[in-house]
Structure formats: structure tokens, C-alpha cells
C-alpha positions in Angstrom: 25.5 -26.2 20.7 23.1 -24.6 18.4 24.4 -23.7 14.8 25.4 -19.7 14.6 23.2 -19.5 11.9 20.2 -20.2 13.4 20.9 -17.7 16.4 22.2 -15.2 13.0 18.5 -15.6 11.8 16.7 -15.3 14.7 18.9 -11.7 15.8 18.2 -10.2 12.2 14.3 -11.4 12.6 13.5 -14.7 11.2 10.8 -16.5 12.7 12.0 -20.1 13.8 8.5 -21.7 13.4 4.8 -20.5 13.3 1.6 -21.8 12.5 -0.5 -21.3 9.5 -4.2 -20.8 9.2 -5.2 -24.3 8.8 -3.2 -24.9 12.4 -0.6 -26.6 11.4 3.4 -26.0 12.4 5.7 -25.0 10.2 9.7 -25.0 11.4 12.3 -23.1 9.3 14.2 -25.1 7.6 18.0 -24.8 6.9 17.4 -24.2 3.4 15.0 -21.5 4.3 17.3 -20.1 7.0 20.2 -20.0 4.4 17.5 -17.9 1.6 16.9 -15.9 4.2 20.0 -14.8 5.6 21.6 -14.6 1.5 18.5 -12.1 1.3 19.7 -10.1 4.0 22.8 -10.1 2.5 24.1 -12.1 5.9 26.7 -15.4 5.7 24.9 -18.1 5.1 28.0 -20.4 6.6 28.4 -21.2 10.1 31.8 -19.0 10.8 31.0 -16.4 9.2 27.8 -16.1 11.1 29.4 -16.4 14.1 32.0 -13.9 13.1 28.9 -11.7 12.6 27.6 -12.0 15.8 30.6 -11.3 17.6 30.6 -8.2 15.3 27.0 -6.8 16.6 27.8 -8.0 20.1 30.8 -5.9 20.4 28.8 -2.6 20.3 28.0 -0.4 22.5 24.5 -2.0 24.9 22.5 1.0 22.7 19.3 0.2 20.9 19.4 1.1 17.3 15.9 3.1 17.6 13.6 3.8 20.2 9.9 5.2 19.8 9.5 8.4 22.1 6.4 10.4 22.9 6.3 13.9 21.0 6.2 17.1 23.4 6.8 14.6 26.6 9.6 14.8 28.4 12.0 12.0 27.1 14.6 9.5 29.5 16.3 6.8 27.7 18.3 4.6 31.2 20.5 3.6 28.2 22.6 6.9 28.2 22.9 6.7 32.1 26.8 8.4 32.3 26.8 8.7 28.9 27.8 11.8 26.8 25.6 12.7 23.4 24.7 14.3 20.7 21.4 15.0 19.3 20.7 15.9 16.3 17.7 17.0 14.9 15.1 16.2 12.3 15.5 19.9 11.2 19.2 20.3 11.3 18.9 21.5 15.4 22.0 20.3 17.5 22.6 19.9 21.3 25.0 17.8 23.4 24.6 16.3 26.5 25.4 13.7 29.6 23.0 11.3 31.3 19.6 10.0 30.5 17.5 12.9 30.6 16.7 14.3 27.4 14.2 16.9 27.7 11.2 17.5 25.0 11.4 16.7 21.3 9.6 17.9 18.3 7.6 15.7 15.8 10.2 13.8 13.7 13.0 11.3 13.2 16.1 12.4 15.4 19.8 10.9 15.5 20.9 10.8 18.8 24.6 9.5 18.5 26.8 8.4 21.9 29.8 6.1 22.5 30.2 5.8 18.6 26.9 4.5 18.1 23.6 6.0 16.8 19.9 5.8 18.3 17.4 6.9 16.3 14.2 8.6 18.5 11.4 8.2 16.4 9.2 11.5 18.2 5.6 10.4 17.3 2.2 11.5 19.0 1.0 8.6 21.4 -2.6 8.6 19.2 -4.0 9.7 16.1 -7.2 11.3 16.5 -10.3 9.7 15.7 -12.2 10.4 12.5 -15.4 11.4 12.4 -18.7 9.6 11.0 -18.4 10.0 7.5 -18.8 8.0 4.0 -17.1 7.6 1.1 -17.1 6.0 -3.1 -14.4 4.2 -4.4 -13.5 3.9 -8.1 -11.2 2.6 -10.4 -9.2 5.7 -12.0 -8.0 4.3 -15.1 -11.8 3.4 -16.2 -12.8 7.2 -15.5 -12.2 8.9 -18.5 -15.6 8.1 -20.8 -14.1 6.3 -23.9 -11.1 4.2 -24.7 -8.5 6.7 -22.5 -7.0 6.0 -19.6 -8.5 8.0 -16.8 -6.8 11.1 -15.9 -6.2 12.9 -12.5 -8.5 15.7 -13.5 -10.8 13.2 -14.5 -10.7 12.2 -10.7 -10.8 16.3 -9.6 -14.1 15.9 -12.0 -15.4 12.8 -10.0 -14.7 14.3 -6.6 -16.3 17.7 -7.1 -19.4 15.7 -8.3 -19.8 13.2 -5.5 -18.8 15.9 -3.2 -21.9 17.9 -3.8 -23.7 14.6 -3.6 -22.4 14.6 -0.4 -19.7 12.0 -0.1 -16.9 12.7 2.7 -14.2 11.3 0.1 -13.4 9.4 -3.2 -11.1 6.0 -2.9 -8.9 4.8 -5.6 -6.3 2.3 -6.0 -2.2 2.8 -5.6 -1.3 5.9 -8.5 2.2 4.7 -7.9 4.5 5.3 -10.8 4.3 2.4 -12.9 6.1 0.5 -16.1 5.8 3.4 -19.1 7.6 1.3 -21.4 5.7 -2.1 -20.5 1.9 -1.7 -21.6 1.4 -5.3 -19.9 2.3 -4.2 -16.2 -0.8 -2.1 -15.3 -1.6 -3.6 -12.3 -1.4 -1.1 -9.5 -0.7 -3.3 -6.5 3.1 -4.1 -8.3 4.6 -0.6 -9.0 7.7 0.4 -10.2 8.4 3.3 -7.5 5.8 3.8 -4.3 7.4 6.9 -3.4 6.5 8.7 -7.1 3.0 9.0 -8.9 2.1 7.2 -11.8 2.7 9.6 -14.8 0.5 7.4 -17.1 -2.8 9.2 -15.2 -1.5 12.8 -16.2 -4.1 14.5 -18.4 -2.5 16.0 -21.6 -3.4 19.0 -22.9 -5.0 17.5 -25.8 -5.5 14.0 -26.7 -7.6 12.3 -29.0 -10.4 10.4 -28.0 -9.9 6.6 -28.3 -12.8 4.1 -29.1 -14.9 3.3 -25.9 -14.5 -0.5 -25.2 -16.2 -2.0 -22.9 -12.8 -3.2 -21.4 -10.0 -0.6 -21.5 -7.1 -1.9 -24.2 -3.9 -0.9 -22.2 -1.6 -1.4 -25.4 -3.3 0.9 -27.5 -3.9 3.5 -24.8 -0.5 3.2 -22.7 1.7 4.6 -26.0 -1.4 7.0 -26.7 -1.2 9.1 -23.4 2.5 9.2 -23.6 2.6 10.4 -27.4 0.1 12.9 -26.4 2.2 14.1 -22.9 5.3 14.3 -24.9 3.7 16.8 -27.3 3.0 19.3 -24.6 5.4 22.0 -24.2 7.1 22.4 -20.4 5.0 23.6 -17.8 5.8 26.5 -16.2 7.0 26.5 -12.3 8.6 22.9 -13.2 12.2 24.7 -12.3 11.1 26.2 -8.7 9.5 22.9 -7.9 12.4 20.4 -9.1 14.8 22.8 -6.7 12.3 21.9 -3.3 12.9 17.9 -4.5 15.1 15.9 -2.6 17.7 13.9 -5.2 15.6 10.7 -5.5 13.4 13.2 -8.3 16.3 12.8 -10.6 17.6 9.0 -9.8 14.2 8.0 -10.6 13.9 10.2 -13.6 17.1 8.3 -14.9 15.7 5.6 -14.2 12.7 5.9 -16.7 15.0 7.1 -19.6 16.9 4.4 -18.9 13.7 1.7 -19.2 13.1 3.6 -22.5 16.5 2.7 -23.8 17.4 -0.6 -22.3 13.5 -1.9 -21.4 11.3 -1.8 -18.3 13.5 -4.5 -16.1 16.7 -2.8 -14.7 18.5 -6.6 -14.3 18.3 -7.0 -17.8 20.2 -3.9 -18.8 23.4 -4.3 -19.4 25.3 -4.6 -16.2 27.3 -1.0 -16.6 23.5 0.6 -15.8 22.8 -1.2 -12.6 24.5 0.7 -10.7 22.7 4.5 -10.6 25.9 6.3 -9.5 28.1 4.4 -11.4 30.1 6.6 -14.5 27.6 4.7 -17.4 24.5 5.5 -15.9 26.0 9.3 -15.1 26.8 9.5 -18.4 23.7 8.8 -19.8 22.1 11.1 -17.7 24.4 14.4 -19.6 23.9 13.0 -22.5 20.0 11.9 -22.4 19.2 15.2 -20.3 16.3 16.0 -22.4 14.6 12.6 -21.7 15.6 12.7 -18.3 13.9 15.8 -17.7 10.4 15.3 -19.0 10.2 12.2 -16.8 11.0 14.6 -14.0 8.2 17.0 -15.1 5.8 14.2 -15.6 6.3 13.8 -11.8 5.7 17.6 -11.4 2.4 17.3 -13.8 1.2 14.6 -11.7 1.9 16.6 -8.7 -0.2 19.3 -9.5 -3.2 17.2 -10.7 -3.7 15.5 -8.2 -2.8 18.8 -5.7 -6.0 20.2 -8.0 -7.8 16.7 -7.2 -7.6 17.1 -3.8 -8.6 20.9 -3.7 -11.5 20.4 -6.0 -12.5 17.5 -3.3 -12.2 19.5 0.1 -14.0 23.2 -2.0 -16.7 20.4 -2.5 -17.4 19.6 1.2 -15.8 16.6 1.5 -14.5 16.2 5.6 -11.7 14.2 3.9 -11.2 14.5 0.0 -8.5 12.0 -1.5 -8.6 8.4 0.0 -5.1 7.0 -1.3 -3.8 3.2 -1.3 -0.2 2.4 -0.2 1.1 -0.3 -1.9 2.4 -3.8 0.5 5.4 -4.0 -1.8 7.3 -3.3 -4.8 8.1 -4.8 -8.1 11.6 -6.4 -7.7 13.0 -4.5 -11.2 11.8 -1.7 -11.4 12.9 1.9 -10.0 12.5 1.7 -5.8 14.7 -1.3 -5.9 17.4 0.4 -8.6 17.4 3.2 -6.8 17.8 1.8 -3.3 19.1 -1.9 -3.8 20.7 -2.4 -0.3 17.0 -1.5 1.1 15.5 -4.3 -0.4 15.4 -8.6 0.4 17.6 -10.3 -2.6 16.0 -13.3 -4.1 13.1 -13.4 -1.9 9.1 -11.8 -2.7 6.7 -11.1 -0.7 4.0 -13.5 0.0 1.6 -15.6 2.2 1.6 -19.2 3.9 -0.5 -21.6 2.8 -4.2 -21.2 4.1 -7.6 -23.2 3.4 -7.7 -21.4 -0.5 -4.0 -21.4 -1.0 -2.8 -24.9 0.0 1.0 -24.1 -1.2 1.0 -20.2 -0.3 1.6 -17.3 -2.6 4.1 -15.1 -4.0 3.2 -12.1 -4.9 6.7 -11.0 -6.9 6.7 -7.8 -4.8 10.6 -6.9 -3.1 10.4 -7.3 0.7 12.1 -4.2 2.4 15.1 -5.6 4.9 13.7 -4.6 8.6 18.1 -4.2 9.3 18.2 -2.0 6.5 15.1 -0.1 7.3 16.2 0.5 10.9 19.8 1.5 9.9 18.4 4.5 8.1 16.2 5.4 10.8 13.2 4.3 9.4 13.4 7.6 7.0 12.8 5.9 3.9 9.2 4.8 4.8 8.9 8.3 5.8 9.4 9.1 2.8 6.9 7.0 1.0 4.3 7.7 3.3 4.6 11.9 3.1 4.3 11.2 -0.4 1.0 9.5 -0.2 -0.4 12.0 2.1 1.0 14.6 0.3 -2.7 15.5 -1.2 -4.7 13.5 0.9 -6.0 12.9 4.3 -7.0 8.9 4.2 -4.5 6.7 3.7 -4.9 2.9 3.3 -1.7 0.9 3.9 -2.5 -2.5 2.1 -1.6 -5.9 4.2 -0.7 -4.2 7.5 0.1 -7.0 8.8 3.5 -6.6 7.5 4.4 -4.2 9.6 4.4 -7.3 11.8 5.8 -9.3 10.2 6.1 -10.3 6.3 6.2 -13.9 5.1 9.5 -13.8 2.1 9.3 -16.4 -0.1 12.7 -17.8 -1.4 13.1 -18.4 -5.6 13.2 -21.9 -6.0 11.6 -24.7 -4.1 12.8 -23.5 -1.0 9.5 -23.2 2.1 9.0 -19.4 3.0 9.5 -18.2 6.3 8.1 -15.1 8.6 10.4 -11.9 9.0 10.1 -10.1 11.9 9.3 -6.4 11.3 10.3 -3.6 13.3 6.0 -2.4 14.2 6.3 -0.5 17.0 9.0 1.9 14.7 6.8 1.7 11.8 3.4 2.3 13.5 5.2 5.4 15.2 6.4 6.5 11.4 3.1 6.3 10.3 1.6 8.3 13.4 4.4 10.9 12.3 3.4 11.1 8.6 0.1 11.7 9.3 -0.1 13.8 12.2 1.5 16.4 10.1 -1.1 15.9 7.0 -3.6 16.0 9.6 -4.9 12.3 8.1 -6.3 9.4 9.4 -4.6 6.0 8.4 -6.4 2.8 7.4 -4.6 -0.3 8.2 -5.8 -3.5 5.7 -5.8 -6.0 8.8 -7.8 -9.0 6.5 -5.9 -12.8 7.0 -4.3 -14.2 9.7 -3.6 -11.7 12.4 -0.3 -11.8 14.0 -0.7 -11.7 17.8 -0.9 -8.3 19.8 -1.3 -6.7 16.1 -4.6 -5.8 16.3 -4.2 -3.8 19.8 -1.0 -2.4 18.4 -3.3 -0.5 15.7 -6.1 0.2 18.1 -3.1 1.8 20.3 -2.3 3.8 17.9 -5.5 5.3 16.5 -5.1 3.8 13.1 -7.9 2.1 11.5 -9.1 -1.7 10.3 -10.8 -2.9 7.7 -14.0 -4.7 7.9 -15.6 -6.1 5.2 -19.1 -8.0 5.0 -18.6 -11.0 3.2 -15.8 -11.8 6.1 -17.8 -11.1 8.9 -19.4 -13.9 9.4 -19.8 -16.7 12.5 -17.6 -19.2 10.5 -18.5 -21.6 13.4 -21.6 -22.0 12.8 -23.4 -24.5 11.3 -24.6 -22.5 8.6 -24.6 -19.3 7.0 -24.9 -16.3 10.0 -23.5 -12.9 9.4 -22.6 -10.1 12.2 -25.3 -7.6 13.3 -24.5 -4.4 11.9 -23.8 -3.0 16.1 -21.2 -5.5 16.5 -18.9 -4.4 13.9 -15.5 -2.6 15.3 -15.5 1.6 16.3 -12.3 1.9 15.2 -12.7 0.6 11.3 -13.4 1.1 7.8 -16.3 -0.7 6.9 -17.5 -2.3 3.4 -19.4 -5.0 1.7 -16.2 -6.0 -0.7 -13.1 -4.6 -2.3 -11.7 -4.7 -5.7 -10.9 -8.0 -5.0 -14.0 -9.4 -4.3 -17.1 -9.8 -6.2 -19.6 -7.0 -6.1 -22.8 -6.5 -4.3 -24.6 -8.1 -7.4 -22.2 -10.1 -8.8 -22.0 -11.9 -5.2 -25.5 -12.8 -5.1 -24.9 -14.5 -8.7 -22.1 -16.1 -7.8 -20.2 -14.8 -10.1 -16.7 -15.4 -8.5 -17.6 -19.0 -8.2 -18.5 -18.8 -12.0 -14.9 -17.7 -12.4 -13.1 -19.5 -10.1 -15.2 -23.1 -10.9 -14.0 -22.7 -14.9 -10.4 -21.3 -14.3 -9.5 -23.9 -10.9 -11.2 -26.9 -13.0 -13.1 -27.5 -9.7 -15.1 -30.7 -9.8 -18.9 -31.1 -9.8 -18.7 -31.8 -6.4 -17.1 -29.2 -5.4 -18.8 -26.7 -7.3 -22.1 -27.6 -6.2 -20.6 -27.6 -2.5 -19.5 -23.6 -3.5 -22.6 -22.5 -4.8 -24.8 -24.3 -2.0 -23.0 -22.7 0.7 -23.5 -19.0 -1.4 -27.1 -19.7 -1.6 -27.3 -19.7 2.2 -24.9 -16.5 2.7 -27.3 -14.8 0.7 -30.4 -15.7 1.8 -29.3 -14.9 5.9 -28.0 -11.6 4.8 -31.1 -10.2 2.8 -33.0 -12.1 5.1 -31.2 -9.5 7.8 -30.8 -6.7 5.8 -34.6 -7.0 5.1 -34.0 -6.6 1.2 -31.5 -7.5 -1.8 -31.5 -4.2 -3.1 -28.2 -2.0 -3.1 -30.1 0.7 -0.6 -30.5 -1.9 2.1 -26.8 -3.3 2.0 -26.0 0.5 2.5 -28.3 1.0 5.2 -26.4 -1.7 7.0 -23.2 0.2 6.4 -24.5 3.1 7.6 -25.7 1.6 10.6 -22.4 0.4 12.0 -20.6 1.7 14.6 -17.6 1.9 12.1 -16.1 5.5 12.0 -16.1 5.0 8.3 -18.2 3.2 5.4 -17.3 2.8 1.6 -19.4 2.4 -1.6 -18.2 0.9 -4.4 -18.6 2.8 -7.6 -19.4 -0.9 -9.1 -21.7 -1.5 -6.6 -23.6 1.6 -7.5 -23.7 1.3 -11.0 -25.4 -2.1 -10.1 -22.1 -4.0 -11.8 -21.9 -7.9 -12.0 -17.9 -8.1 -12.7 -15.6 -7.4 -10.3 -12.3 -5.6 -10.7 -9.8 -8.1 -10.1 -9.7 -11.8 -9.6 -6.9 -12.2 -7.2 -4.1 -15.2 -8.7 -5.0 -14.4 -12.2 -3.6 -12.4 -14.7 -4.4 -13.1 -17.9 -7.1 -15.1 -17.6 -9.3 -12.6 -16.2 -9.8 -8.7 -17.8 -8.1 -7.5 -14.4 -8.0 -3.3 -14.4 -9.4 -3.0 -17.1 -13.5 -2.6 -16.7 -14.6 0.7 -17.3 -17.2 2.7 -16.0 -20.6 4.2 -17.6 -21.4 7.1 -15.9 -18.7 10.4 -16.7 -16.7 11.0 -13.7 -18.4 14.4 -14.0 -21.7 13.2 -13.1 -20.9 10.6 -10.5 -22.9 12.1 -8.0 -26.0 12.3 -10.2 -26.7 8.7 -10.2 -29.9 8.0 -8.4 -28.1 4.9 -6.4 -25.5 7.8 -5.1 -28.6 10.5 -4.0 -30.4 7.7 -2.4 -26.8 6.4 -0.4 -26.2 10.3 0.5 -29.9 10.4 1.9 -29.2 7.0 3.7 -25.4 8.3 5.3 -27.1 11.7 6.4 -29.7 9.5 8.0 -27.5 7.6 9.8 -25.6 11.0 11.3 -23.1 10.7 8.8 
């Protein structure tokens, strides 16, 4: 008889075995199964898992959520001689008998019956397709023109420029809130809250200028901004706005008083603050209400920038203005995961298996949310997080789709990680939701291994891929071949790189294997192997792109069948370094290159006029 807590695993998702890019098998282990199932906050002993089981067998034969078609008429055979009640997203009751339900609304319903709850996730079948358009993306902390952090209006600046240029929209990484208190913890991809903006991007209404670096000094300009944003009095309409906030405003407002008292990390407060409704952390919040509050009108500052961002954008001409980037995860101590604990994997991060360029996998220190959790709250709280995000924007990137899959948790310790099922079908319909009522178009980062039935799922959906140049090539081949422009995907977004990847120039150089050689301690061998094989790439893609200038590599872009194709600002400022250098953090100046050009005359540069001419060209 098998052991209850592998049948425990399996019911709340775990994947019993899979197989990793290289091809080979992995099985869980019971040491991983145990992590797991800790994480989940499960028994991680044979009776008790079995006592668990016979707890979610003994409910009523309901399904805990089910994805419905918005406007249709709905039937679930499940309530067959049943009596219900529905409640809706907007407060809206009914009652009923028997599986016919009738029509419902866009939204997250509770239908309850027999004692039990079934969430109806009401989401359009599609999204509609975008049309042909273009965009830039930049890095909005290098925007500002000297030592400063860049600003949201520094991004309304950048967009109003490039939008008379002619770009359909302006990209930037996540400008979730961050770590105030921690000038070190400025990478964007590891946030302290997804559903809140980052305050540090707020422009004051008077700050010194700082010196212009070519590399932006974090430490000095973190405590800058804030000294200067504390100095500003309280903005008007900050009252009416706070009263249209749910309560998550204030618990995350508490939370960054608190990080300024006790430090950045909630588990190394002391352990009377951990708990946000308990009487210490209540307390503090009476008797810190001052400090409380301007955290809660940062948010309200941040708000209205980037409101004014996106305005400035769409009064431009852009199709689509604001192209925002949704985080994969959060940071495991900061404010999401104090503010929602039992949403959130326990002593588990985020990750990948191991592949051809990370023999033992990777951890990314990001908190995995629990798919049972998740699903218990009907899927609400990644409503949340994405209305946020599309709040002032209609693109949306959600980074590593493929989590809503399935997402590989890595235990602490030197315990194997394992795949955990994900609920996609629930949060592909959130996501249809969320944007359907911003009247946005999502972009799914699909890149890696690609789970099964995935990629049709998205495709099903109407939400977008990613394609990127330096991937698409016939890895089969004996040497160096890229894909024609026409055979890249309809339904994508299309570029030559990312902030993770070298740029257009630095890529011919090989400057990522300059990096990578000196920081790995590759051998000669291997080096020389590296810089071989980059010689070839190159030469086959000039050779087809009929040039090694920036104009033809957007040419190419422009040429796909893609609905949409990015620039990078790098790319057109003719840049050698990239952004980021994925598995470093230290050893390589990651978000922290600045720009030249003022974000105010962006769409002066001659690269961008002649990219506008090329896009227009190409009937986009």
C-alpha cells in the first residue's frame, strides 16, 4: 500500500517525477515530499496525512472553482438536486435548485451549496488580439539625467517624447514597492509587495541634483529621494483616495514603518511584530500614525504619477501607453508575505531544475504562492495584484508564465526541488478577467522549458509569448542557423534580447562571454568553444539580416508576423553592457547603468526616427 503521504502530495499538487531539460528523470524524493508538504503547511507523517485525506474526502463531490464563460449561459452537472446560493462579485444574491444557472457577469462569484463553496471564475473565452504596433523599453531608475533615481514623471517625460516619435508604448521593469530601508535590495524582479508601487520612483517636489555617474550609486541616492519626499507637505485628495482603498493600503503602510523601526526583514523583528493584527503591531500603528501615513501617501503619490505617465503616453498617440512587468515572485520577508503569510510556501523559494547552464538548478529566493491557498480564496488575491498592474496600463508582462503551470519550489537545505502543480486554467481565466476590464493585452514570458499543453493554453486564451532572437535558432543544426523573420509566432511579442541578455552590440562583441568567462573561471577550452560558436551566430544573422547595423536588426523585427516588436533603449543608444547578468549580484553593476539621452528627448535620437520610419514601413 502506497504511503498517505505520497497520495497527500500528489492531491495538493506535487509532481511525483518529471524530466528536466537535459532529459533526464527526476523522482521526488521523501525528503522532498516531506519539504513540500511542511511548505503547505500539510503533515508531513504518515497518520496525519491520512487523517487529512479522510478530511477532504468527506466533503461534499463539489469542485472548489470552476472557470465559466462570461455572458453564456452557465450549467454546472455538479449541483444536479442541489439547492444554492450565489453570490456575486458585486454584492448581487440569488438562490436556486439544480444545475442551471443562467448568465453571469465578468468577475469572481461564490456559489455556496451543501455547506461547501464553488468559486465561478466568469471570464471571456479570448482576449482580443492586439494590433501591429511597436514599442522601447527602458530602465526607469537610469532615467533621470544625473546621479537621481529616475522618477515616474521622468517616465510621463519619456513617453510623451517617444510617443511623438511614434512608438505604440514604453516598457519598463516591475515598479513594485520595494525595500526603503535597505539601499542594497534594488533589484526589481525580488519586491517587497507586487500588489503596491515602488515609492522610491516618486518624484519630489524638489530635490537636489546628485553627481551623474556613469553607474547609479543606490546608497547615496536611496536616502536622498526619501529625505527629499519626506520634506514635501501632504498632497491634497490623499483623504478621498485612502477611503476608495481596500485595507491592505494600511497593513502594508504598517508594514514600512515598521521596516523603518525594526529593519527591512519582518522575521527578524522581534516576534510580537510578526503578526500584523496582533495588539504590538496595532499598537504601533496609534502610536506611529504619522509614519504610517506618509507610507500610505507615498502609495497615493505613486498612484498619481504614474496615472499622469500613462495619460501623457495615450495624449501622445501611443495605441497602448504603459507596458508594465509583473513580477514571478516575491521576496520571502518582506511586506506581501507579512501581510498574507498563510498565502505563501514556508521554507521553500521559487526556482528552476537543473538545465545545460545550470547543472544544480536555481533558487531564486522569491516566496512561492500555495496553489490550496490560492484556490481557497477564490483566486481573489491574484486578482488583486494583477488590477493593480493594469491599473494605468494596457500591456502587461507576467514574467515566467510558466508558473501558472506549474512552479518548481526549492526546499532550504540540501533537499532536491520538486514541481507544484498550479491551478492554470483558474489563473489564465483571472488574467482574461483583469484585463478584459482594463481593456489590455497580456504578455506571457513563455522562455525555458515549456510544460506540456502550456503553450496552446495561452494561445487559447489570446494572451501573448515572447520570442526573442538570440533563442530562435535551429539548435539542431550543425551550425549556427537562425529563424526567418515569417516563421516567427502571430500571437507574440517579439525582440532581439531582454535585460537579461546582452545587447544588440554587446552580443556581437561577446560581451556576456567576456563576463561570464572571468566570473565562471571557465577554462581556455571552453572559452574558446564559447566565443567560436558566437562568431558563427553572428555571422548567419548579419549574413541574413543583410547588415550589422541596429536598422537592419529592426527591420527584421518589423518584418515578423509578431503582433508586437520591442526596442531596447540600450540597443538604441548603441550600448555594449547589458542591464543584468542573471546569477550575479555583486559582481556585476546590475540596475544600475544609466542612460545618456534625457528621458525628455528620447524620441529625438536619430536611431529612434529611423526605427519609427522602419515600424510605419512595415504597417506598424
Amino acid at each position: 500500500m502506497s504511503d498517505a503521504r505520497d497520495r497527500l502530495a500528489e492531491r495538493l499538487g506535487v509532481v511525483p517525477s518529471y524530466e528536466d531539460a537535459t532529459g533526464r528523470r527526476h523522482e521526488l524524493t521523501p525528503e522532498s515530499r516531506d519539504a513540500l508538504l511542511r511548505a503547505m503547511d500539510a503533515p508531513d507523517d504518515a497518520a496525519g496525512a491520512a487523517a487529512m485525506l479522510a478530511r477532504l474526502d468527506a466533503g461534499p463531490d463539489l469542485p472548489d472553482w470552476a472557470v465559466v464563460e462570461a455572458g453564456a449561459p452557465i450549467r454546472l452537472d455538479a449541483l444536479a438536486g442541489r439547492d444554492w446560493r450565489l453570490a456575486q462579485e458585486d454584492g448581487t444574491a440569488s438562490e436556486g435548485r439544480g444545475a442551471a444557472l443562467g448568465a453571469l457577469p465578468l468577475g469572481i462569484h461564490a456559489l455556496e451549496a451543501d455547506g461547501a463553496r464553488v468559486w465561478l471564475i466568469s471570464a471571456p473565452a479570448r482576449l482580443a488580439e492586439p494590433p501591429r504596433a511597436w514599442g522601447v523599453t527602458l530602465p526607469l531608475y537610469g532615467l533621470s539625467g544625473d546621479g537621481r533615481i529616475g522618477t515616474y514623471r521622468d517616465l510621463a517625460r519619456a513617453c510623451r517624447s517617444l510617443g511623438a516619435a511614434g512608438a505604440d508604448f514604453v516598457g519598463v521593469n516591475p515598479v513594485h514597492a520595494g525595500f526603503p530601508t535597505d539601499p542594497g535590495a534594488f533589484s526589481p524582479y525580488s519586491p517587497a509587495h507586487r500588489g503596491r508601487l515602488a515609492g522610491i520612483h516618486v518624484a519630489p517636489d524638489s530635490e537636489p541634483p546628485l553627481p551623474g555617474e556613469e553607474l547609479l550609486d543606490w546608497s547615496v541616492a536611496q536616502p536622498a529621494r526619501l529625505a527629499a519626499l519626506r520634506a514635501d507637505p501632504e498632497p491634497a485628495g490623499f483623504d478621498d483616495w485612502a477611503a476608495a482603498q481596500d485595507a491592505g493600503l494600511w497593513r502594508f503602510a504598517l508594514h514600512q514603518a515598521l521596516s523603518e523601526r525594526f529593519g527591512p526583514y519582518w522575521p527578524a523583528w522581534p516576534p510580537e511584530y510578526h503578526d500584523p493584527d496582533g495588539d504590538a503591531a496595532q499598537a504601533f500603528a496609534r502610536r506611529e500614525a504619522a509614519a504610517v501615513r506618509f507610507h500610505a501617501t507615498l502609495q497615493y503619490r505613486a498612484d498619481a504619477q504614474l496615472a499622469d505617465a500613462q495619460t501623457e503616453a495615450l495624449a501622445a498617440g501611443m495605441r497602448f501607453g504603459l507596458y508594465l512587468d509583473l513580477a514571478v515572485g516575491t521576496h520571502p520577508e518582506g511586506a506581501e508575505t507579512w501581510g498574507q503569510p498563510g498565502l505563501f510556501a514556508q521554507g521553500v523559494s521559487l526556482g528552476a531544475p537543473p538545465d545545460a547552464f545550470s547543472p544544480g538548478g536555481q533558487s531564486w529566493g522569491l516566496a512561492p504562492l500555495r496553489p490550496d491557498a490560492l484556490a481557497r480564496d477564490g483566486f481573489r488575491p491574484l486578482a488583486r495584484i494583477l488590477r493593480r498592474s493594469l491599473a494605468h496600463a494596457k500591456l502587461l508582462r507576467i514574467d515566467h508564465i510558466l508558473g501558472f503551470e506549474r512552479a518548481f519550489w526549492v526546499p532550504q537545505g540540501d533537499v532536491p526541488g520538486a514541481y507544484v502543480r498550479m491551478p492554470r486554467d483558474a489563473m489564465l481565466a483571472v488574467a482574461r478577467i483583469e484585463a478584459a476590464r482594463a481593456g489590455a493585452t497580456i504578455v506571457g514570458e513563455d522562455l525555458g522549458n515549456i510544460p506540456e499543453g502550456l503553450g496552446a493554453a495561452l494561445d487559447e486564451s489570446g494572451v501573448l509569448g515572447c520570442r526573442v532572437v538570440q533563442f530562435e535558432q535551429h539548435w539542431d543544426a550543425d551550425r549556427a542557423t537562425f529563424r526567418a523573420a515569417a516563421d516567427y509566432a502571430r500571437g507574440a511579442l517579439t525582440s532581439f534580447g531582454s535585460h537579461d541578455l546582452p545587447t544588440w552590440e554587446g552580443w556581437k562583441a561577446g560581451r556576456d562571454i567576456d563576463w561570464r568567462a572571468a566570473l565562471d573561471g571557465w577554462s581556455e577550452a571552453a572559452e574558446a568553444s564559447a566565443r567560436a560558436r558566437r562568431a558563427e551566430e553572428v555571422g548567419f544573422l548579419c549574413e541574413m539580416l543583410g547588415g550589422d547595423g541596429i536598422d537592419a536588426l529592426h527591420a527584421f523585427l518589423a518584418a515578423t508576423p509578431s503582433r508586437l516588436v520591442v526596442c531596447q533603449l540600450e540597443d538604441l543608444e548603441g550600448r555594449v553592457e547589458q542591464p543584468n547578468l542573471p546569477g550575479t549580484v555583486h559582481d556585476h553593476p546590475n540596475w544600475r547603468r544609466r542612460i545618456d539621452t534625457p528621458a525628455g528627448a528620447l524620441g529625438q535620437l536619430d536611431a529612434v526616427a529611423r526605427t519609427a520610419i522602419i515600424m510605419r514601413d512595415a504597417d506598424r
